[in-house]
N, C-alpha and C positions, 0 to 999 in steps of 0.2 A: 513500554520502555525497551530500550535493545539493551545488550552487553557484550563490553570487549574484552580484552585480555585483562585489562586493569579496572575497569569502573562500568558500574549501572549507569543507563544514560537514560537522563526524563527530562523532555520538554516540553512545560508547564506553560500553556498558552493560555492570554488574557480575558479567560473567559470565566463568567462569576454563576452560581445560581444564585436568583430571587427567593430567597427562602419564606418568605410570608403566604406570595400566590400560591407557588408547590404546595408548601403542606396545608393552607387554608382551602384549598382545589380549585383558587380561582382561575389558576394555570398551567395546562398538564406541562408535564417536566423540559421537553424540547422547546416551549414557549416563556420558560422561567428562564432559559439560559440568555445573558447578556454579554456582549463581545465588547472589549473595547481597546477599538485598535490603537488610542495615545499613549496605550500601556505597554510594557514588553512583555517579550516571553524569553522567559527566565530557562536558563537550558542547566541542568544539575547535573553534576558527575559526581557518583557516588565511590569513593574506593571498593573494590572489593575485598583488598585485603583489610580494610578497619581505615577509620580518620575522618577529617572534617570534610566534606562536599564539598566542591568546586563549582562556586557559581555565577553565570557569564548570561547578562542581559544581550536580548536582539531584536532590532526591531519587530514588530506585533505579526505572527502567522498562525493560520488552524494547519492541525494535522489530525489523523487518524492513525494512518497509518506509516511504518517505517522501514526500510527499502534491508538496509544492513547498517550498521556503525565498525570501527574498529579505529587502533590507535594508531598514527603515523608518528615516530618521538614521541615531543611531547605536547601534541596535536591530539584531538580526535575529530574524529570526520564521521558526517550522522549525513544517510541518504535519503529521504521521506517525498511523500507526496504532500506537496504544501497549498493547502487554499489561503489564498488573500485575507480572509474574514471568514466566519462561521455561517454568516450571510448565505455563503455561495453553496452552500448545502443543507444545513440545517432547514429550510422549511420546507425541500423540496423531499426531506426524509418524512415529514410527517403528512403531506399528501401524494406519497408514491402508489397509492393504488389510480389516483384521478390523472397525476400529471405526467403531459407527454415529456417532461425535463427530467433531469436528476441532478439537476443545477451545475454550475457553473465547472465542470472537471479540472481538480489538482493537475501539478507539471512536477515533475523529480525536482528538487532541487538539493543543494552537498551546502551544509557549514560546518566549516573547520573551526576548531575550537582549540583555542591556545590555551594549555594548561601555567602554562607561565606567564603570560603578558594579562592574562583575563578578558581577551578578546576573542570576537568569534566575527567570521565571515561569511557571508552565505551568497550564492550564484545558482542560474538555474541550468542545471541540465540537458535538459530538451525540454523543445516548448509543447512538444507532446503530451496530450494532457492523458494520467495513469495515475489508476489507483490499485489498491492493496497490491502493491510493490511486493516481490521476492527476487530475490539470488538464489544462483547455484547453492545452495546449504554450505557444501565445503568448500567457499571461497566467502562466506561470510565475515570474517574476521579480516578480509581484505584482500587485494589482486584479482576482485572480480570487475569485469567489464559489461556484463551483461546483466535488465533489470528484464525480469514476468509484469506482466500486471494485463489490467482490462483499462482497456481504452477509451479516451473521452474525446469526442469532437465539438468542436468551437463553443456555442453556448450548449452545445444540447446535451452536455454531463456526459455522464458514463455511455458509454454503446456497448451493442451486445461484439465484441469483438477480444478476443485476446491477443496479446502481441507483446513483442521484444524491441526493446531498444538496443543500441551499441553505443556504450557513452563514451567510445573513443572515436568513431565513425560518424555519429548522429542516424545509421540505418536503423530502419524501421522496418520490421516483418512482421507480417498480423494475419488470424484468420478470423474471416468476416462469415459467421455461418449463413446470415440473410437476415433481410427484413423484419426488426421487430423481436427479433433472438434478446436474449440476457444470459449473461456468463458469469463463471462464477470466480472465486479467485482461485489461478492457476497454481496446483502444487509442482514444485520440480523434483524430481525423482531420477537419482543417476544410475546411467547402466552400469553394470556389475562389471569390475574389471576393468574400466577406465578413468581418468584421474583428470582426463579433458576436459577444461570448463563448457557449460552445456550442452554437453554429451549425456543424453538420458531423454525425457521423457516430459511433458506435464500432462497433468492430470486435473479435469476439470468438472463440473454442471455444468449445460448449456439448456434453457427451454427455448421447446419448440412449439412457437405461438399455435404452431398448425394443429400437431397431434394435442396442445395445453398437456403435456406432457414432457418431463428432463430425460435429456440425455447423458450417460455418463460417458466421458469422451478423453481418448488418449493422445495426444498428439509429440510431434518430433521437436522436440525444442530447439532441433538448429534447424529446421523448415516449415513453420509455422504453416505459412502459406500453402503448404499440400492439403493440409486438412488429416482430419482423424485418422490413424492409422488405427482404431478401433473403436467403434462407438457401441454401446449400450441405449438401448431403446426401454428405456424404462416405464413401464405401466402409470406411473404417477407423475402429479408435478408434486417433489420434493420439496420447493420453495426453492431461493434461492442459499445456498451459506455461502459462509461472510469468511471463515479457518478453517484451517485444517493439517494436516500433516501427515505421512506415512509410513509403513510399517512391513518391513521385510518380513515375510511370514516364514516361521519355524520350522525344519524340517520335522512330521510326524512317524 
């Protein structure tokens, strides 16, 4: 779920577990889960300060993941990476060691949500397909124009590439480490001392199929396209992670 200045925001998308298979184990859990797109997805706003939830049906979408939310009025506006159905990734999660896909890659898409009329509208973004979405941290709450994430081309899901969108330009800037590469989600990290939206830093995993070994890798978040401006050669593959976040270290 995100949160704005006023409300917890959760979108409860049309998807059920089979409870009989699961726990009888005739179905491991990712094969128990049922989509069903004639249903909506119910979008909650929670108060923060206390009171009844606000809740606004919208036509059926998956999500994972969510980009920022904050409040415009008496609007909220929720930015996420939206699959079509749970289809276009859910089985390509349970055979990722065999398959060349990662199924079908999410696109950004913004719906605004009328805390008054109880309607919501949603449009896409860019047709850029991007997953585990971030913003600048401190333009979260809103007036950010720029999303992080890892990149997905046409049917072939996620690639190993990170990249920026500008959802006021529609430009796209990406680094593409090579062939066969996997990345991880980019953290953004602002330089000290400036208040520019991103100005600073991400910080990622990338493997490198060659060495089967990750790299920890620092790159310019307003030039993606240069490439690491520090990379770490790390002895192991770590796996990939999925969160993260960062942590100014203490003067000792």
């Amino acid at each position: 779920f995100m949160i704005t200045d006023r409300w917890l925001v959760f979108c409860l998308n049309p998807i059920r577990l089979r409870l009989v298979p699961f726990l009888t184990g005739g179905a491991a859990f990712g094969d128990s889960l049922e989509f069903h797109p004639d249903e909506a997805t119910t979008i909650v706003l929670v108060p923060r300060a206390g009171g009844e939830p606000v809740r606004v049906e919208a036509p059926a979408w998956f999500q994972f993941h969510f980009a920022a939310a904050y409040d415009d009025g008496d609007d909220v506006v929720i930015d996420l990476s939206r699959y079509r159905s749970y289809a276009d990734v859910g089985p390509y999660l349970k055979a990722f060691r065999t398959s060349a896909s990662f199924g079908r890659a999410p696109t950004l898409w913004r719906y605004r949500v009328s805390t008054r009329t109880r309607r919501v509208e949603g449009s896409e973004l860019s047709p850029q397909g991007l997953e585990f979405p971030q913003v600048d941290g401190r333009r979260a709450t809103g007036g950010y124009r720029v999303v992080y994430g890892v990149l997905g081309f046409g049917g072939q899901g996620l690639a190993g590439a990170l990249g920026r969108v500008d959802l006021a330009s529609g430009q796209i800037d990406a680094w593409h480490p090579g062939p066969d590469w996997l990345v991880s989600e980019p953290i953004f990290v602002p330089r000290p001392g400036s208040q520019d939206e991103g100005d600073g830093w991400l910080v990622a995993h990338a493997y490198d199929p060659g060495r089967q070994a990750t790299d920890a890798v620092v790159l310019d978040a307003r030039d993606l396209s240069a490439g690491p401006v520090f990379t770490a050669h790390l002895p192991v593959n770590t796996g990939l992670t999925f969160h993260g976040t960062w942590r100014r270290p203490t003067a000792t």
